[in-house]
MDTraj code that builds the backbone (N, CA, C; nanometers):
import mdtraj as md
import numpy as np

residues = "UNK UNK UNK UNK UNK UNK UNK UNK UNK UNK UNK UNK UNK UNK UNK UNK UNK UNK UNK UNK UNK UNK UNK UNK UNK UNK UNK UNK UNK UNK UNK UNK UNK UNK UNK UNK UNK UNK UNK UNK UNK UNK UNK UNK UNK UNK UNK UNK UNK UNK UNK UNK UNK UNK UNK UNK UNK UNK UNK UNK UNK UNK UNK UNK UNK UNK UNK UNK UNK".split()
xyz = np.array([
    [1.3814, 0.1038, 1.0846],
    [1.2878, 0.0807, 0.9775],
    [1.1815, -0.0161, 1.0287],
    [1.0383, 0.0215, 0.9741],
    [0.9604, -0.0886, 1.0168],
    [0.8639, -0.1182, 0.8992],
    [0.8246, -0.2353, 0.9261],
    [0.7634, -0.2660, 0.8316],
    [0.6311, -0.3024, 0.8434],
    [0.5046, -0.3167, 0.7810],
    [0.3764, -0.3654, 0.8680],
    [0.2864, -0.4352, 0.7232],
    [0.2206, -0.5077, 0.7049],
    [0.1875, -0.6032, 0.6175],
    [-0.0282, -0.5167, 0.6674],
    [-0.0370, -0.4900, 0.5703],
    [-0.2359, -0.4639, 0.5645],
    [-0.3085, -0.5382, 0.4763],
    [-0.2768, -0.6499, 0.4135],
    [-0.3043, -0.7143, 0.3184],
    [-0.2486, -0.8260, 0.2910],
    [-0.3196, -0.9582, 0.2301],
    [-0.2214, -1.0587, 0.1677],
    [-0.3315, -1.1430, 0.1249],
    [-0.3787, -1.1630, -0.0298],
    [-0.4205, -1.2738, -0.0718],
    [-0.5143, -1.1578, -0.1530],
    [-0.6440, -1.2655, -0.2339],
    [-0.6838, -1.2435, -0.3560],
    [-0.7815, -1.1105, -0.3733],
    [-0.7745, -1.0630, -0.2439],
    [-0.7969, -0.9151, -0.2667],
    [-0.7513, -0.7904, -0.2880],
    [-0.6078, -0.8290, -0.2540],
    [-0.4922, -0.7160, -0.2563],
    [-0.3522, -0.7380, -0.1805],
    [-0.2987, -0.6584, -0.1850],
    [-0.2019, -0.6679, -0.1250],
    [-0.1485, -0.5055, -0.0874],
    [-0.0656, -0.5289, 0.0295],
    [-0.0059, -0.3812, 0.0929],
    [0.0936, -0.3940, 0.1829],
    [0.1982, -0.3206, 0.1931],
    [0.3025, -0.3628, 0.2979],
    [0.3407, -0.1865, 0.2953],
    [0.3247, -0.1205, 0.4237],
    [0.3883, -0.0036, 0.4642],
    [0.5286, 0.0060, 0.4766],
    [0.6093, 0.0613, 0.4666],
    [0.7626, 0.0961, 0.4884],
    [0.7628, 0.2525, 0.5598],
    [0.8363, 0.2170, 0.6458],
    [0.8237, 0.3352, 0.7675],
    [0.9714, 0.3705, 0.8136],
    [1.0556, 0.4481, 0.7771],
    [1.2349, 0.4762, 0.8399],
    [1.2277, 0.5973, 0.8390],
    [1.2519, 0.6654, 0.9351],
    [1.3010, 0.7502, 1.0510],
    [1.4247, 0.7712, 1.0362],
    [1.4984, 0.9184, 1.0464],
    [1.6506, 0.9740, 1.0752],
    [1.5869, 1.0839, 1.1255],
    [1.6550, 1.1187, 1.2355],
    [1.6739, 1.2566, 1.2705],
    [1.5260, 1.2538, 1.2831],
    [1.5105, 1.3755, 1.2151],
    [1.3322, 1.4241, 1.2421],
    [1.2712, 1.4043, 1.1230],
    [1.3161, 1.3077, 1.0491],
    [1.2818, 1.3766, 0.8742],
    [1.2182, 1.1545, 0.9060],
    [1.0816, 1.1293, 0.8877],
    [1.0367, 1.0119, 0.8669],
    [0.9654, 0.9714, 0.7210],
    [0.9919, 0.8847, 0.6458],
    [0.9844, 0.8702, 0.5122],
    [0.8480, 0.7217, 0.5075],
    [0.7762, 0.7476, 0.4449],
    [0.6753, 0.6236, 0.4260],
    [0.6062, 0.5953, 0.2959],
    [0.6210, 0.4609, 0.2896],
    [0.6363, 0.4537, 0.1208],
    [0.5365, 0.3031, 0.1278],
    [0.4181, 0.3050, 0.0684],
    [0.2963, 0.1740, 0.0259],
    [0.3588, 0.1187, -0.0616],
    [0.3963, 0.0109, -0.0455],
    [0.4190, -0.1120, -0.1703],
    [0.3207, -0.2236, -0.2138],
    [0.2543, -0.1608, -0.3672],
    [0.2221, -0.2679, -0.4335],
    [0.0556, -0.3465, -0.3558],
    [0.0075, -0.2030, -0.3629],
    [-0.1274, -0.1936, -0.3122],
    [-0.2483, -0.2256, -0.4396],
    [-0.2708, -0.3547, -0.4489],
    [-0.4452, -0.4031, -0.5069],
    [-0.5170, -0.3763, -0.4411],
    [-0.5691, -0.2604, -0.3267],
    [-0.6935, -0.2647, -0.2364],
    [-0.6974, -0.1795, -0.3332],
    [-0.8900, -0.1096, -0.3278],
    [-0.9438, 0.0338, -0.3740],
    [-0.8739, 0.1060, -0.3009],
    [-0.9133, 0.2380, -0.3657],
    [-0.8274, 0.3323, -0.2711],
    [-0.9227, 0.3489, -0.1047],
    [-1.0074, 0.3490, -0.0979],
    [-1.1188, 0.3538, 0.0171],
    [-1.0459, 0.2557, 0.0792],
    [-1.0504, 0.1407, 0.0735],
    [-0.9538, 0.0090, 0.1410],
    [-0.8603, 0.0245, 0.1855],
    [-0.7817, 0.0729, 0.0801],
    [-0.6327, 0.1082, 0.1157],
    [-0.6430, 0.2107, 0.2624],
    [-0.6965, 0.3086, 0.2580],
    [-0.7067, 0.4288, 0.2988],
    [-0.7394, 0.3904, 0.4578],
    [-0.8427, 0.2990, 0.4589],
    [-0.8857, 0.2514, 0.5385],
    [-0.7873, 0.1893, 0.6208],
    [-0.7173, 0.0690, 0.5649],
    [-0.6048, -0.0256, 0.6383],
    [-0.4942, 0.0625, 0.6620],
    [-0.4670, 0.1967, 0.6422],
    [-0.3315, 0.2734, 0.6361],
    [-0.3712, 0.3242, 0.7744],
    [-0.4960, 0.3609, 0.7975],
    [-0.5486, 0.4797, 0.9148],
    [-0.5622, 0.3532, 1.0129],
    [-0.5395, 0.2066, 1.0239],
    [-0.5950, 0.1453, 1.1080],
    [-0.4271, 0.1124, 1.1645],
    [-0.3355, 0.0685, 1.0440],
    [-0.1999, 0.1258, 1.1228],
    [-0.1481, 0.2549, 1.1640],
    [-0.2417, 0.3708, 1.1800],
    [-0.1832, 0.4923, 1.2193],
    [-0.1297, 0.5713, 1.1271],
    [-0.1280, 0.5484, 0.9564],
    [-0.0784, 0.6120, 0.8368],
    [-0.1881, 0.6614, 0.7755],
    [-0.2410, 0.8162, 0.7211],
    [-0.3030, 0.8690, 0.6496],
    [-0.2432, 0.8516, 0.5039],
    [-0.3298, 0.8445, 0.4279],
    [-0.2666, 0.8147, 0.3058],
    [-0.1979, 0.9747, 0.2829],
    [-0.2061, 1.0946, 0.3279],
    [-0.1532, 1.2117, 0.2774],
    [-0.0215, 1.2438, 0.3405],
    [-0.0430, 1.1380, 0.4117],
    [0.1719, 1.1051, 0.5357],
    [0.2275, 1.0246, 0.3990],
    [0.1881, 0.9322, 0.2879],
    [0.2742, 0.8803, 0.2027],
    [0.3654, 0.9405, 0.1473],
    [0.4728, 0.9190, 0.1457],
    [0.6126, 0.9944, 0.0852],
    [0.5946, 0.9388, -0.1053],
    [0.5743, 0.7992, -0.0843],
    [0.5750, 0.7384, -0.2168],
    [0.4694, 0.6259, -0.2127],
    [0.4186, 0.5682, -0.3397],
    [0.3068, 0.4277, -0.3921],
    [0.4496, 0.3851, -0.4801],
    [0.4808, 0.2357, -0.4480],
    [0.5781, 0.1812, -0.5541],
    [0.4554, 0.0359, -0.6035],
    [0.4355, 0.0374, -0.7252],
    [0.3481, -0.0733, -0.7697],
    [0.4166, -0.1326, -0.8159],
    [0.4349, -0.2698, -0.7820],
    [0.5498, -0.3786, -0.8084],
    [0.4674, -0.4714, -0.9649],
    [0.3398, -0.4230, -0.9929],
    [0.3353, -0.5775, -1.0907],
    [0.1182, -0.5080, -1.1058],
    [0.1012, -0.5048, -1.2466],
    [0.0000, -0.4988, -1.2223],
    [-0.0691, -0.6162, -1.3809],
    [-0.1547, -0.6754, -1.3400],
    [-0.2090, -0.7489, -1.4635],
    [-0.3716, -0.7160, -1.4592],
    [-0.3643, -0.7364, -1.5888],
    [-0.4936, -0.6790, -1.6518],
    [-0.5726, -0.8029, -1.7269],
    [-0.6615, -0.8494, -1.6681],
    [-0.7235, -1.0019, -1.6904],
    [-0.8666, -0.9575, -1.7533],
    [-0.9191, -0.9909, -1.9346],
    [-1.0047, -0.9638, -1.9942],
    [-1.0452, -1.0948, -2.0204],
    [-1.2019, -1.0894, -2.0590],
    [-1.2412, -1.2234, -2.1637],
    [-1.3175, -1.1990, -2.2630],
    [-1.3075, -1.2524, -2.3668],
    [-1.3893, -1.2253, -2.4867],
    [-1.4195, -1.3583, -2.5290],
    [-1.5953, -1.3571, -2.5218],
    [-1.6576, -1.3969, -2.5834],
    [-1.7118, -1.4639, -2.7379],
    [-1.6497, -1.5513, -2.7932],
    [-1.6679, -1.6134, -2.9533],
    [-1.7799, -1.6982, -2.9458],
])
top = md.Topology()
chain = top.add_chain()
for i, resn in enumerate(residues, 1):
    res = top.add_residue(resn, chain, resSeq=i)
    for name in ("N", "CA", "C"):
        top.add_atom(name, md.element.get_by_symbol(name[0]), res)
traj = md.Trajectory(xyz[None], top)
């Protein structure tokens, strides 16, 4: 299994998951805040097309508004 970090701090975050058996290799984005262009971008710069993703697991998403009185 490997793991590879494309992100960390107030722009996003991303961590690839990469495990291998046999011939069958599984890859799964965790908990990606980049755009998708970003994302897409940092996946192809570790060697992952976003269309090789097996799975997106989004760990936590917040939704920050302000209103005006």
């Amino acid at each position: 299994m490997r793991f590879a970090s494309f992100g960390s701090g107030s722009e996003g975050n991303g961590l690839l998951v990469k495990a291998a058996s046999g011939t069958t290799t599984t890859r799964v984005l965790l908990d990606c805040g980049f755009s998708g262009k970003e994302a897409q971008r940092r996946l192809e710069r570790l060697g992952c097309g976003a269309d090789e993703l097996d799975a997106i697991v989004i760990c936590m998403s917040i939704r920050i508004t302000s209103v005006a009185r």
